[in-house]
Gaussian input, Z-matrix of N, CA and C with variables (Angstrom, degrees):
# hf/3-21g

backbone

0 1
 N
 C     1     B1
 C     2     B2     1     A1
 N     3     B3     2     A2     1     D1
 C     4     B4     3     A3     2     D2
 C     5     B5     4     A4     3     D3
 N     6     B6     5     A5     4     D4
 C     7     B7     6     A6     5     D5
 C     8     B8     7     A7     6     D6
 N     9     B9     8     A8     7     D7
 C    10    B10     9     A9     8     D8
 C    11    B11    10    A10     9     D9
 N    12    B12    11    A11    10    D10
 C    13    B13    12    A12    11    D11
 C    14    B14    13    A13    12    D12
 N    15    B15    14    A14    13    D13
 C    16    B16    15    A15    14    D14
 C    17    B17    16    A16    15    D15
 N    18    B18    17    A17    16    D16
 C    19    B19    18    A18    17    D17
 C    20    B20    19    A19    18    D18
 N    21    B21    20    A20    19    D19
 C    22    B22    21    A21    20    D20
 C    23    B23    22    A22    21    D21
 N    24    B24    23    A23    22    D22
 C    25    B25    24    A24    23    D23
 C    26    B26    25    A25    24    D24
 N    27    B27    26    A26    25    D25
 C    28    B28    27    A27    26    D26
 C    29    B29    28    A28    27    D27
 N    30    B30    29    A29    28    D28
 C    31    B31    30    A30    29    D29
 C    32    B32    31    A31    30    D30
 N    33    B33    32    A32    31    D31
 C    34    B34    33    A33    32    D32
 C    35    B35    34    A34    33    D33
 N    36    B36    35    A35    34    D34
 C    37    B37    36    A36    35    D35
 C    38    B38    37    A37    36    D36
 N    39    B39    38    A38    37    D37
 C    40    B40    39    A39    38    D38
 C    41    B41    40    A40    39    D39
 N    42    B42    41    A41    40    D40
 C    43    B43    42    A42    41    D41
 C    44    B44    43    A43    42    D42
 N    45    B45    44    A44    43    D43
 C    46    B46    45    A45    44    D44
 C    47    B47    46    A46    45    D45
 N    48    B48    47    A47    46    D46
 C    49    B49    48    A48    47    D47
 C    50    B50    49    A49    48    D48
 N    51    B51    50    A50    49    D49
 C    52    B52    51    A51    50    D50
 C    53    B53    52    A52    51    D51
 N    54    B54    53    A53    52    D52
 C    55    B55    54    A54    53    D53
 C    56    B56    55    A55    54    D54
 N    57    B57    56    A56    55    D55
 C    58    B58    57    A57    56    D56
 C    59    B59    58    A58    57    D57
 N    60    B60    59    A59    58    D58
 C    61    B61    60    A60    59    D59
 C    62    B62    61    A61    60    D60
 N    63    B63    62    A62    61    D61
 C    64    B64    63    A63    62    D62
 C    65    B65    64    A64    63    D63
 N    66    B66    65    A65    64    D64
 C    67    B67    66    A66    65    D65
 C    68    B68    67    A67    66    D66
 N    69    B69    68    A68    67    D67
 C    70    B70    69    A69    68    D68
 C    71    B71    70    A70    69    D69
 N    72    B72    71    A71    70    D70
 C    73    B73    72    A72    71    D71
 C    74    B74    73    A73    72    D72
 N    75    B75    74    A74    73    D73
 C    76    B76    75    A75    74    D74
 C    77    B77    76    A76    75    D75
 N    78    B78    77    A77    76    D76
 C    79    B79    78    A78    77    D77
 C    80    B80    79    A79    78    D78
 N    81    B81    80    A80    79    D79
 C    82    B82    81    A81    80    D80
 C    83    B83    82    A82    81    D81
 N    84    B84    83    A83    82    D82
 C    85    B85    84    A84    83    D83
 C    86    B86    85    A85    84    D84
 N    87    B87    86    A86    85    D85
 C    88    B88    87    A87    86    D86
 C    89    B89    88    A88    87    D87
 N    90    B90    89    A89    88    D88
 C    91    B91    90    A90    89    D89
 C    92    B92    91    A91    90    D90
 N    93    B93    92    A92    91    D91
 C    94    B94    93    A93    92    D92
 C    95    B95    94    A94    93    D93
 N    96    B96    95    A95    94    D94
 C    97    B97    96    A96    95    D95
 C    98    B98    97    A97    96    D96
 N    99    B99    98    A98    97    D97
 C   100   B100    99    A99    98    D98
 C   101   B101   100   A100    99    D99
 N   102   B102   101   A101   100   D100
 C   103   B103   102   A102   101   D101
 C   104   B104   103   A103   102   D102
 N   105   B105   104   A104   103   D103
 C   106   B106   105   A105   104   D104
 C   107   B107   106   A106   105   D105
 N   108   B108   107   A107   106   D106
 C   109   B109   108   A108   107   D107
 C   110   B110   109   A109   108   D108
 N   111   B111   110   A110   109   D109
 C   112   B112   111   A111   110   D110
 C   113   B113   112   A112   111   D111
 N   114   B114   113   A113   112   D112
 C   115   B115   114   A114   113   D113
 C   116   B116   115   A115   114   D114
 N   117   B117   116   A116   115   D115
 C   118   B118   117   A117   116   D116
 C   119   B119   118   A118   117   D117
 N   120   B120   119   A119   118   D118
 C   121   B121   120   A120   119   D119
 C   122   B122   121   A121   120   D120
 N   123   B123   122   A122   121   D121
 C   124   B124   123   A123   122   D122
 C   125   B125   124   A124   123   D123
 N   126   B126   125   A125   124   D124
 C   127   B127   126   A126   125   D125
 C   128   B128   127   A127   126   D126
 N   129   B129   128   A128   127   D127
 C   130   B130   129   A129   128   D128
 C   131   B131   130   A130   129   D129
 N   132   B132   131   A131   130   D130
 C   133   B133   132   A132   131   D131
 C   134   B134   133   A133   132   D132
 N   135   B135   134   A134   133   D133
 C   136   B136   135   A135   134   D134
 C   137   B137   136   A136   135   D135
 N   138   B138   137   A137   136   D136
 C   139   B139   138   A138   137   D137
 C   140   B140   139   A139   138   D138
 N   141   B141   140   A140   139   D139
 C   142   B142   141   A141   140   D140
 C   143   B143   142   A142   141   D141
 N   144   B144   143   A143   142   D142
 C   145   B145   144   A144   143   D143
 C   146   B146   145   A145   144   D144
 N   147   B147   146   A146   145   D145
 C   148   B148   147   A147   146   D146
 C   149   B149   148   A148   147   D147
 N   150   B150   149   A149   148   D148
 C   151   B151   150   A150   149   D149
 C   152   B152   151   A151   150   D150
 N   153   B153   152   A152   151   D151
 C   154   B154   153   A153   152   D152
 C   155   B155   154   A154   153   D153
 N   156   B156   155   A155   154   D154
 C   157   B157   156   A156   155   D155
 C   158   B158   157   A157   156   D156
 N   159   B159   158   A158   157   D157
 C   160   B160   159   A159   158   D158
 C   161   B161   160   A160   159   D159
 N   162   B162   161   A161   160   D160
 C   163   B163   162   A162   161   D161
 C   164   B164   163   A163   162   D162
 N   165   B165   164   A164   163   D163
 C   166   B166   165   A165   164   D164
 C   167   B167   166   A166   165   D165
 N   168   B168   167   A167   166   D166
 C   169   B169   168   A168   167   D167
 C   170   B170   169   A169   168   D168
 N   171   B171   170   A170   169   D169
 C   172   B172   171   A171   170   D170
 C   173   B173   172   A172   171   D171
 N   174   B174   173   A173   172   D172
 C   175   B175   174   A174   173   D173
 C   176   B176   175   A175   174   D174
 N   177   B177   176   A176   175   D175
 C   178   B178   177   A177   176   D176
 C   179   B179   178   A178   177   D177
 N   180   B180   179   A179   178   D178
 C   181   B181   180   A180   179   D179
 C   182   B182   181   A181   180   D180
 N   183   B183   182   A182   181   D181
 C   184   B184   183   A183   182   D182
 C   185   B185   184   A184   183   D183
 N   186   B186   185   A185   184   D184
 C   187   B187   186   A186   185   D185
 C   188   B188   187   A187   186   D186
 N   189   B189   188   A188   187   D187
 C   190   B190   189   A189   188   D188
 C   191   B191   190   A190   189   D189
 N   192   B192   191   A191   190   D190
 C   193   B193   192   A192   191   D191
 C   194   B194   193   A193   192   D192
 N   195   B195   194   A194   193   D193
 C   196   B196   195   A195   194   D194
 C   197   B197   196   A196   195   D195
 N   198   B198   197   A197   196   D196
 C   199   B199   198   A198   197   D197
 C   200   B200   199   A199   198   D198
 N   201   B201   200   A200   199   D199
 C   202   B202   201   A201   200   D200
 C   203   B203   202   A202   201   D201
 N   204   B204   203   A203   202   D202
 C   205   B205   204   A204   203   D203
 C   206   B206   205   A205   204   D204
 N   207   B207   206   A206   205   D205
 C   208   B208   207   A207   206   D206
 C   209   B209   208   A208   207   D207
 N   210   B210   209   A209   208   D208
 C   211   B211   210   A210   209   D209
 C   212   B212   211   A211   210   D210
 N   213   B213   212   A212   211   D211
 C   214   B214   213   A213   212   D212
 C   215   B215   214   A214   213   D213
 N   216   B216   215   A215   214   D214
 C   217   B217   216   A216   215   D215
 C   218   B218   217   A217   216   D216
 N   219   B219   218   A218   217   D217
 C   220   B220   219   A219   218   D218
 C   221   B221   220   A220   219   D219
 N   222   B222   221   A221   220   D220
 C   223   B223   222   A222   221   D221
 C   224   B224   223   A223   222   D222
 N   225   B225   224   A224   223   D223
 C   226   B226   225   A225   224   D224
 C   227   B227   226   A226   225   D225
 N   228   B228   227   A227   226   D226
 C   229   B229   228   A228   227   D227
 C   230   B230   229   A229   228   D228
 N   231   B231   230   A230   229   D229
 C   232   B232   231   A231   230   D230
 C   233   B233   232   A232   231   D231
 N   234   B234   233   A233   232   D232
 C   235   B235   234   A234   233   D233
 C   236   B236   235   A235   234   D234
 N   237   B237   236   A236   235   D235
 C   238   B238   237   A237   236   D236
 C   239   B239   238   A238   237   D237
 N   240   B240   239   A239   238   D238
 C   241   B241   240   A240   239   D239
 C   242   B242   241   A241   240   D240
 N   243   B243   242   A242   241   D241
 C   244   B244   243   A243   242   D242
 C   245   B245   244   A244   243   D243
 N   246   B246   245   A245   244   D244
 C   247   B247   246   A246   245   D245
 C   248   B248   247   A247   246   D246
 N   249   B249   248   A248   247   D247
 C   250   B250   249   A249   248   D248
 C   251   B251   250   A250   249   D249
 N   252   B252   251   A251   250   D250
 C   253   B253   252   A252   251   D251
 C   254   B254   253   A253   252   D252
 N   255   B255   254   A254   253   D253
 C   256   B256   255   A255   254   D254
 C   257   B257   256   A256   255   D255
 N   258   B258   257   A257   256   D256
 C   259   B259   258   A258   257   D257
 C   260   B260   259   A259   258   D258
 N   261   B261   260   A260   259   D259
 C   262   B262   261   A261   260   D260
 C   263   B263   262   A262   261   D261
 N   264   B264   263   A263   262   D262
 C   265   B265   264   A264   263   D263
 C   266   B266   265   A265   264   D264
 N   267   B267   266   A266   265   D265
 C   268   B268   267   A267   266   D266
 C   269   B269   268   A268   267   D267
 N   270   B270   269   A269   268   D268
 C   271   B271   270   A270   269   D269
 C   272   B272   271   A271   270   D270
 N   273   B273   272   A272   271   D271
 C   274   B274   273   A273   272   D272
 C   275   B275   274   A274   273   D273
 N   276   B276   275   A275   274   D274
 C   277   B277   276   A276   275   D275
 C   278   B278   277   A277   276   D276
 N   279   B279   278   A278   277   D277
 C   280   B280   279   A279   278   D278
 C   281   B281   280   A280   279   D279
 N   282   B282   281   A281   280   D280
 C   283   B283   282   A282   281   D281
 C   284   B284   283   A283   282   D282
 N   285   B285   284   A284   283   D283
 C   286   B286   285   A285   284   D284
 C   287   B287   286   A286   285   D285
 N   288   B288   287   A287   286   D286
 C   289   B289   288   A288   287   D287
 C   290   B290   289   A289   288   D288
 N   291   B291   290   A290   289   D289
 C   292   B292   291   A291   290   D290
 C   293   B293   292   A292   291   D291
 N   294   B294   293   A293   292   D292
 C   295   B295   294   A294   293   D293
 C   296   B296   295   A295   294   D294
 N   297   B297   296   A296   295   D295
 C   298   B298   297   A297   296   D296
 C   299   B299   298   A298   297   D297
 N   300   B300   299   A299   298   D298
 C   301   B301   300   A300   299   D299
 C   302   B302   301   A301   300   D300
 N   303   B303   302   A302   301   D301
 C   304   B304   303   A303   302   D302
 C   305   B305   304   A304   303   D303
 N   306   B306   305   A305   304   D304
 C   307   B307   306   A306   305   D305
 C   308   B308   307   A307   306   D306
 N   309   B309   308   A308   307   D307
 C   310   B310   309   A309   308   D308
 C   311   B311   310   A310   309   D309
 N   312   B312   311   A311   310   D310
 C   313   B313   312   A312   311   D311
 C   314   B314   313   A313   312   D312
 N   315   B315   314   A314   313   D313
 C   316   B316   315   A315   314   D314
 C   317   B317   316   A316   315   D315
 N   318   B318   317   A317   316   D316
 C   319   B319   318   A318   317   D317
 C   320   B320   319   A319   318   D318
 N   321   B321   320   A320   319   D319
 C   322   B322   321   A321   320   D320
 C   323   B323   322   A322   321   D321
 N   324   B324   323   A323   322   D322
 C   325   B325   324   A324   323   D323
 C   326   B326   325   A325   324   D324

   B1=1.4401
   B2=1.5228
   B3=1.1698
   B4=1.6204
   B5=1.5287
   B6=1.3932
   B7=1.5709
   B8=1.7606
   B9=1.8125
   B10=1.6532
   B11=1.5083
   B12=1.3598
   B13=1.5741
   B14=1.3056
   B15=0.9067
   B16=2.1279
   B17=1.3714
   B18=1.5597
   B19=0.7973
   B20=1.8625
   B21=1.2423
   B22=1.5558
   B23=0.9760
   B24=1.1776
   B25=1.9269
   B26=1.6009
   B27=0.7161
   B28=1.2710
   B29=1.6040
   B30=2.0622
   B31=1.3013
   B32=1.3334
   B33=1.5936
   B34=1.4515
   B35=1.3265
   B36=1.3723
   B37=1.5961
   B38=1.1414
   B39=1.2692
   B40=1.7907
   B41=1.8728
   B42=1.4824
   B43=1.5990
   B44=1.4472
   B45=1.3587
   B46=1.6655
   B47=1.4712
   B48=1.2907
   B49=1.4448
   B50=1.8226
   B51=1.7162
   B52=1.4690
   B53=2.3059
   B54=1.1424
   B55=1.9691
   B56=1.5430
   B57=1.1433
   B58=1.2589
   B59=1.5211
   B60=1.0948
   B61=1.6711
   B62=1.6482
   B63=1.5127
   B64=1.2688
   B65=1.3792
   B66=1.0773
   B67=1.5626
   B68=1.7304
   B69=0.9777
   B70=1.6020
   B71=1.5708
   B72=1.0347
   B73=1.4741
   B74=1.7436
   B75=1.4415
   B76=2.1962
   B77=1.2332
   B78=1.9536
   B79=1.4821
   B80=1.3578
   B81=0.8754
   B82=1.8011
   B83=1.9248
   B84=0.9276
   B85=1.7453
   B86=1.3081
   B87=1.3709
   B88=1.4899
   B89=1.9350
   B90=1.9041
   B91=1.5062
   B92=0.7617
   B93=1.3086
   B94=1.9794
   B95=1.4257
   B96=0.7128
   B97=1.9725
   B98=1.6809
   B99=1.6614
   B100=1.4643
   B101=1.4062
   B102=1.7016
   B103=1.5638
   B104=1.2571
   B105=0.9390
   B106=1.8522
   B107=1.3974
   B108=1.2648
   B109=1.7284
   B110=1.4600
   B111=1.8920
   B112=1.6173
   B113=1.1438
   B114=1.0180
   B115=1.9314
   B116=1.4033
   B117=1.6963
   B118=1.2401
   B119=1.4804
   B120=1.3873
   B121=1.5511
   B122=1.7342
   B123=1.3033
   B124=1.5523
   B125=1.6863
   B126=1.6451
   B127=1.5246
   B128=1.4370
   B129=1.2333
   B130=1.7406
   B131=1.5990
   B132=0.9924
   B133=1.8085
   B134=1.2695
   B135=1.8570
   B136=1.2092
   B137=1.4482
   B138=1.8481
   B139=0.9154
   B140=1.6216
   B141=1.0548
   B142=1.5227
   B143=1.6984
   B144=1.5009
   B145=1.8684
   B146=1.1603
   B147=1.7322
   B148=1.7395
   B149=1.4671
   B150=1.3634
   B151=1.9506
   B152=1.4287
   B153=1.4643
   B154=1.9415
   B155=1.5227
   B156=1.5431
   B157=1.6519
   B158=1.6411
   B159=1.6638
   B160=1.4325
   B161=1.0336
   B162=1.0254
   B163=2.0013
   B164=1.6947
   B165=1.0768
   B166=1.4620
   B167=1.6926
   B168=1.5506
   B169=1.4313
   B170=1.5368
   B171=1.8896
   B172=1.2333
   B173=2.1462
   B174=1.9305
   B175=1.5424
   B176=1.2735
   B177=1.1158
   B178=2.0746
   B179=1.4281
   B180=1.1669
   B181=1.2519
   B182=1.7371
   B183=1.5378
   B184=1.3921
   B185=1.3600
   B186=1.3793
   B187=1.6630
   B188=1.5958
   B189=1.6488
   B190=1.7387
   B191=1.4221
   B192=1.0599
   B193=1.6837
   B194=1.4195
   B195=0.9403
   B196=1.9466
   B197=1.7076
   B198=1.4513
   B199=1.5902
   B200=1.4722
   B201=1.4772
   B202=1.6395
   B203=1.9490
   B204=0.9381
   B205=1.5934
   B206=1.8046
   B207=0.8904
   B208=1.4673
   B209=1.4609
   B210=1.5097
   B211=2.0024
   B212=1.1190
   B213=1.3664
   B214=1.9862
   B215=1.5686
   B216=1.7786
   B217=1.1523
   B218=2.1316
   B219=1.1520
   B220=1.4589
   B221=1.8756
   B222=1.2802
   B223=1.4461
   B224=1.7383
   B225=1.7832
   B226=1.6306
   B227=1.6919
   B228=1.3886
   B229=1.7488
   B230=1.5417
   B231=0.9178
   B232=1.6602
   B233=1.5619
   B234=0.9790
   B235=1.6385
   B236=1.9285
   B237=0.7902
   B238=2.1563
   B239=1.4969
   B240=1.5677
   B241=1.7610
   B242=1.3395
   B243=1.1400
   B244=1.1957
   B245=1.9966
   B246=1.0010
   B247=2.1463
   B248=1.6938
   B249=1.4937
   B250=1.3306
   B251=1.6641
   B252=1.4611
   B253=1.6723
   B254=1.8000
   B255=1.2521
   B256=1.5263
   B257=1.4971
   B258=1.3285
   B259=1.5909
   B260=1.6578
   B261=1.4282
   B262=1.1624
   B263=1.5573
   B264=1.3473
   B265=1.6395
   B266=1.3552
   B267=1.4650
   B268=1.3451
   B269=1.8631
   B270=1.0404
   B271=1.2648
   B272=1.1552
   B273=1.2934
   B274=1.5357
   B275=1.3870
   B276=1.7122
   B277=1.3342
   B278=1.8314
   B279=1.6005
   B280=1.7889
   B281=1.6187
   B282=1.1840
   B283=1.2457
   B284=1.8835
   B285=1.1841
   B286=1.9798
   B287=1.8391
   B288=1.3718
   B289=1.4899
   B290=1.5333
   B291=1.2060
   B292=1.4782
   B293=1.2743
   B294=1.3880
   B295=1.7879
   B296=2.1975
   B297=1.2927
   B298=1.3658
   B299=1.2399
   B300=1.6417
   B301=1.4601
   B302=1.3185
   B303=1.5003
   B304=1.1332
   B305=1.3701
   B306=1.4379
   B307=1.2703
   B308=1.9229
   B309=1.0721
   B310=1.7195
   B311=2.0619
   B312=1.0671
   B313=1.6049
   B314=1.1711
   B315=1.9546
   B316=1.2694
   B317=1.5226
   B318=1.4793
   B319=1.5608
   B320=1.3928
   B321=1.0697
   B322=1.3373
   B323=1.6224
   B324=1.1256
   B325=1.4745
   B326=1.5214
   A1=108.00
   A2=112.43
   A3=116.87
   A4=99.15
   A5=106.83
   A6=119.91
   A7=89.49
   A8=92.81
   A9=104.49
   A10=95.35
   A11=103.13
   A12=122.93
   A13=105.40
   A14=113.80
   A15=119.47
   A16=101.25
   A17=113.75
   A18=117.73
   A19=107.63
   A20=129.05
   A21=111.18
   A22=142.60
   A23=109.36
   A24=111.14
   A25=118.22
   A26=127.49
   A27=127.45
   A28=106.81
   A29=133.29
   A30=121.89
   A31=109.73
   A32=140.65
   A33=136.55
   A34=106.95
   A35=113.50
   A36=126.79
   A37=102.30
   A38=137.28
   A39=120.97
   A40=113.69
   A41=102.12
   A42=82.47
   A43=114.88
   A44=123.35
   A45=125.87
   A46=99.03
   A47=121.91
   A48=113.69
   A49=122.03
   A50=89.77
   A51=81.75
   A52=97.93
   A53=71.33
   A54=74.42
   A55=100.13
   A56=115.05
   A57=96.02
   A58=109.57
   A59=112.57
   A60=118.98
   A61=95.05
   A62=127.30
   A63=104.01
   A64=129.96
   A65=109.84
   A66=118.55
   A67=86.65
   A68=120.79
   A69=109.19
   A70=105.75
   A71=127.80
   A72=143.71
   A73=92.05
   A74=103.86
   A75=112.76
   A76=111.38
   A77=92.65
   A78=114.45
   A79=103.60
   A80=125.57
   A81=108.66
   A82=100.57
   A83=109.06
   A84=107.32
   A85=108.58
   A86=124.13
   A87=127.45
   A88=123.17
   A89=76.39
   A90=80.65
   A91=119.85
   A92=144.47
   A93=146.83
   A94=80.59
   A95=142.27
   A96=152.36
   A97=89.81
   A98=101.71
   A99=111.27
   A100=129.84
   A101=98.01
   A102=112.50
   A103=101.23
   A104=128.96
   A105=155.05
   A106=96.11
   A107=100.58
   A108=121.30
   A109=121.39
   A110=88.92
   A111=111.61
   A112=115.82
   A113=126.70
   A114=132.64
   A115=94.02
   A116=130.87
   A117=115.30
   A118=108.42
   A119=119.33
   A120=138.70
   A121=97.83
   A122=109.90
   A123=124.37
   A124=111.80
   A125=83.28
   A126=85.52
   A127=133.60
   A128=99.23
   A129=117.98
   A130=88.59
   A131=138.68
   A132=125.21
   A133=108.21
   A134=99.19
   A135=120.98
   A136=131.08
   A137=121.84
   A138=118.53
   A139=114.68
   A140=112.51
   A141=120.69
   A142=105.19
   A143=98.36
   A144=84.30
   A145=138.39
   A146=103.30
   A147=114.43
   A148=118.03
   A149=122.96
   A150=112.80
   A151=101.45
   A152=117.20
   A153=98.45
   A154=105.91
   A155=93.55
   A156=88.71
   A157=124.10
   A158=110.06
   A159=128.85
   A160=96.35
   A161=135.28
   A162=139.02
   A163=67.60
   A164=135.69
   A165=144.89
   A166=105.14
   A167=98.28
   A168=106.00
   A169=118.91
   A170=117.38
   A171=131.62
   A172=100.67
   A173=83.40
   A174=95.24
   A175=100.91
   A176=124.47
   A177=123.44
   A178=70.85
   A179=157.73
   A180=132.23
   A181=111.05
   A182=113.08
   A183=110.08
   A184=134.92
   A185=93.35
   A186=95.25
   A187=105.74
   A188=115.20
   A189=117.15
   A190=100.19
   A191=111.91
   A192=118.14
   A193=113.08
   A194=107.93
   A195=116.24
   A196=123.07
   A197=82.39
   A198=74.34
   A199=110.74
   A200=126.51
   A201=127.33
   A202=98.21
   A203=119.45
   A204=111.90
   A205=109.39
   A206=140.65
   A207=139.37
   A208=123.28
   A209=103.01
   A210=100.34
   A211=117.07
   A212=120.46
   A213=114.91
   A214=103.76
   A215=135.02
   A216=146.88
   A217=84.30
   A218=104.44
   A219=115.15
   A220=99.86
   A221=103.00
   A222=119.06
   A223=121.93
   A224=102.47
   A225=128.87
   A226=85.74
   A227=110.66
   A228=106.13
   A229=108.85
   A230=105.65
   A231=93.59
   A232=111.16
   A233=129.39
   A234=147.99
   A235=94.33
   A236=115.18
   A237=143.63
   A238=99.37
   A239=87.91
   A240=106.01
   A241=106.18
   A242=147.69
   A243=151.12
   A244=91.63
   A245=120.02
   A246=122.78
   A247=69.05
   A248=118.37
   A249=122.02
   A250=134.46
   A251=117.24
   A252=118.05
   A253=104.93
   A254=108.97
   A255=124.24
   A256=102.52
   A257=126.44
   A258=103.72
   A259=111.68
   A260=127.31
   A261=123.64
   A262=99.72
   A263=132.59
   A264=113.31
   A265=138.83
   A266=100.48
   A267=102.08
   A268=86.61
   A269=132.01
   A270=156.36
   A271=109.53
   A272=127.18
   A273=117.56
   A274=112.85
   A275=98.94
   A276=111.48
   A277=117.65
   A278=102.42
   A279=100.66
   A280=102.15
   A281=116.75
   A282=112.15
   A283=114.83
   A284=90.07
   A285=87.69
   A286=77.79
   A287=146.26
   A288=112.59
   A289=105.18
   A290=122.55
   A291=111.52
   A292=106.83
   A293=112.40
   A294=119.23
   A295=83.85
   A296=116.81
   A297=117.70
   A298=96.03
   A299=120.58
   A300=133.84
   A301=113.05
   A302=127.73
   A303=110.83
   A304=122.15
   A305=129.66
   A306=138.91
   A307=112.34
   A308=87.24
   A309=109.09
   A310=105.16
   A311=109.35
   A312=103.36
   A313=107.12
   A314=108.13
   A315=105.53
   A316=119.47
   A317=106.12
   A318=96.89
   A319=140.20
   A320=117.89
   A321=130.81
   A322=94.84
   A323=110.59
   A324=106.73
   A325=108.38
   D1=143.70
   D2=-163.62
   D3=-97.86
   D4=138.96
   D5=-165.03
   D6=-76.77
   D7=167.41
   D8=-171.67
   D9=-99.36
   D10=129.31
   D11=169.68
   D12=-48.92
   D13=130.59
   D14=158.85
   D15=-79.63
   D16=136.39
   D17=153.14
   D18=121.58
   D19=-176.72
   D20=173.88
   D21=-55.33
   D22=98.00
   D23=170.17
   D24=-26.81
   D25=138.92
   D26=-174.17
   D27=-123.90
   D28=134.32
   D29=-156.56
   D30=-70.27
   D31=14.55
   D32=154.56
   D33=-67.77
   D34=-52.99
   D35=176.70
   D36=-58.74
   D37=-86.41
   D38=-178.76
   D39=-33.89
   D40=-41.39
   D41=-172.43
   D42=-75.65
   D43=-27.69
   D44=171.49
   D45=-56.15
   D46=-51.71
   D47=-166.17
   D48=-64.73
   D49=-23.10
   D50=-169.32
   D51=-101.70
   D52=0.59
   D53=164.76
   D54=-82.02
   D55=-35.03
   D56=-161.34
   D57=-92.94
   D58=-13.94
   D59=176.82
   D60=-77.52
   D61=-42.01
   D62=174.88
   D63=-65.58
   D64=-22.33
   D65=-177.04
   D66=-76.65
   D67=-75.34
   D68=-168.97
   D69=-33.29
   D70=-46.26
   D71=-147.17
   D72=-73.65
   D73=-44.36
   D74=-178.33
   D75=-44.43
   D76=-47.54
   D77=-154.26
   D78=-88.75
   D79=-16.27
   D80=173.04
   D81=-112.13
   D82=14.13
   D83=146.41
   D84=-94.29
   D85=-46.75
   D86=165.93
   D87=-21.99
   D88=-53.96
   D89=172.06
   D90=-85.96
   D91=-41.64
   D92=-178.37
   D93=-47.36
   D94=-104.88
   D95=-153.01
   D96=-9.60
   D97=-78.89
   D98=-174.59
   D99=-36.42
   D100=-35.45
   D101=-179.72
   D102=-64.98
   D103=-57.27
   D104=-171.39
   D105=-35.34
   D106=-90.56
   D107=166.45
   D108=7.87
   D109=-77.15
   D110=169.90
   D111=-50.69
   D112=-36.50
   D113=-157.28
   D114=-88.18
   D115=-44.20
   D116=-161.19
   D117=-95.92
   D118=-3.00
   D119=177.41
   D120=-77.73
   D121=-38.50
   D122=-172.82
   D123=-63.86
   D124=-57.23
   D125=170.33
   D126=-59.05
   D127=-44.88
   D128=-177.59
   D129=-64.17
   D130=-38.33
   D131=-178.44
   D132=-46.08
   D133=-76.42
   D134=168.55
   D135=-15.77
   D136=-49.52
   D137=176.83
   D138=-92.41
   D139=-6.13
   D140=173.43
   D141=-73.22
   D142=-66.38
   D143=173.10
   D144=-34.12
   D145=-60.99
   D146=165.15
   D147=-46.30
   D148=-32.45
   D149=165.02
   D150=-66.13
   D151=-41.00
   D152=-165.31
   D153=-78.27
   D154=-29.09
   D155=176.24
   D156=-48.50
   D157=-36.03
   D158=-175.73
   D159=-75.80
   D160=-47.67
   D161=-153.67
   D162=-68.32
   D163=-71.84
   D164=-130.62
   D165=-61.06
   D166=-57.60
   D167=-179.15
   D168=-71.42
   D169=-7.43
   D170=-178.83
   D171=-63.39
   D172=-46.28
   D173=-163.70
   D174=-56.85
   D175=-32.73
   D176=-143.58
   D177=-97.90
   D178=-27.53
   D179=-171.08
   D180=-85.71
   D181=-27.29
   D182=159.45
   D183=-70.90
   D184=-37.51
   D185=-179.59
   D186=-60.30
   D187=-54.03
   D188=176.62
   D189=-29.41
   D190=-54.64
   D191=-160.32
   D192=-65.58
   D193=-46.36
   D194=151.27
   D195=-41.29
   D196=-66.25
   D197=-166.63
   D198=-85.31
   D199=3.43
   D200=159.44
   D201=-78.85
   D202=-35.51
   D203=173.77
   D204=-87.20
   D205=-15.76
   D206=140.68
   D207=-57.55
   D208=-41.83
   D209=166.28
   D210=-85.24
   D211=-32.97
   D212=167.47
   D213=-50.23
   D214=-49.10
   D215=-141.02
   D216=-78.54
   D217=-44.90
   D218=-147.65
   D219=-85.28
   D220=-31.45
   D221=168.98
   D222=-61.04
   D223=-41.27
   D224=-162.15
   D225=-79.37
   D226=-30.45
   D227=-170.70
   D228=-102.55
   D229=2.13
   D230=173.84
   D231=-97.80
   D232=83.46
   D233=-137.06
   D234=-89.67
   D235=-23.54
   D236=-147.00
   D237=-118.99
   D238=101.17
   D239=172.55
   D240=-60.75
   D241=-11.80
   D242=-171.72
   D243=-94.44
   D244=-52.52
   D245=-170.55
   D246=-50.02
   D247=-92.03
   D248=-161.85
   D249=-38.72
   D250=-4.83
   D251=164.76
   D252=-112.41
   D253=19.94
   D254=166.58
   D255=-40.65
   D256=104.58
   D257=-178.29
   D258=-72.36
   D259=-13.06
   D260=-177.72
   D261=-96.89
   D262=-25.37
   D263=148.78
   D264=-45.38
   D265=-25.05
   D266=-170.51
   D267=-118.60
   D268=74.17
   D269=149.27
   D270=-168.84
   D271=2.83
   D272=148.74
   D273=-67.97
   D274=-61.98
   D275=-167.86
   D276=-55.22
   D277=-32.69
   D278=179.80
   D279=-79.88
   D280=-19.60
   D281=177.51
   D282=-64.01
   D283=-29.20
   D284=-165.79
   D285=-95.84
   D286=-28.13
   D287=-177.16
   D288=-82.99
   D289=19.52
   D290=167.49
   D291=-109.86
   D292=-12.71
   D293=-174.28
   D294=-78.57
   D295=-38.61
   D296=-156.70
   D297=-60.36
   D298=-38.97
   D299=-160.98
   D300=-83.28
   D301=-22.83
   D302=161.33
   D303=-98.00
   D304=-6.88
   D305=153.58
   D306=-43.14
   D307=-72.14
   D308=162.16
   D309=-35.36
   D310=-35.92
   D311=-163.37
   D312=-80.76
   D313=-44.73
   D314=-168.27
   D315=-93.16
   D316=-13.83
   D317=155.50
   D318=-73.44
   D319=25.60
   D320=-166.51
   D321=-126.00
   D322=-26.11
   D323=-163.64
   D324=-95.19

């Protein structure tokens, strides 16, 4: 960048200088706009996720509710101590209360 002459400006020198302050002056409105833009595009994401997120955490709270009233239903009918020492029933069944437990973890969080 070329050092400032001492001494009288002369009106080439004022007019380069003030071209160039306007152009700076475009370009950082250019950007505020752009910044703007981003931030309110950001937000509008932001609040869009948090509804699907809710719709989301609405679902996992129905489906639980299903499939704890599908395993009470499936439990009430297995009448036969023998259905109930099923060793792959009863790794079904610990399998879905650990699925419950981390369902349970991360909605809280």
């Amino acid at each position: 960048m070329p050092t400032k002459r001492k001494g009288a400006l002369t009106s080439e020198d004022d007019e380069d200088y003030r071209s160039k302050r306007d152009r700076n002056n475009q370009a950082v409105k250019r950007s505020r706009v752009k910044s703007k833009q981003r931030t309110e595009q950001t937000q509008a994401k932001v609040s869009e996720l948090r509804i699907k997120n809710q719709v989301l955490e609405e679902k996992i709270k129905s489906l639980t509710k299903d499939l704890q009233f599908l395993k009470d239903l499936f439990l009430s009918q297995a009448h036969t101590k023998e259905m109930l020492t099923n060793p792959e029933l009863r790794r079904l069944l610990a399998d879905d209360d650990e699925a419950e437990d981390v369902v349970a973890s991360t909605s809280k969080s």
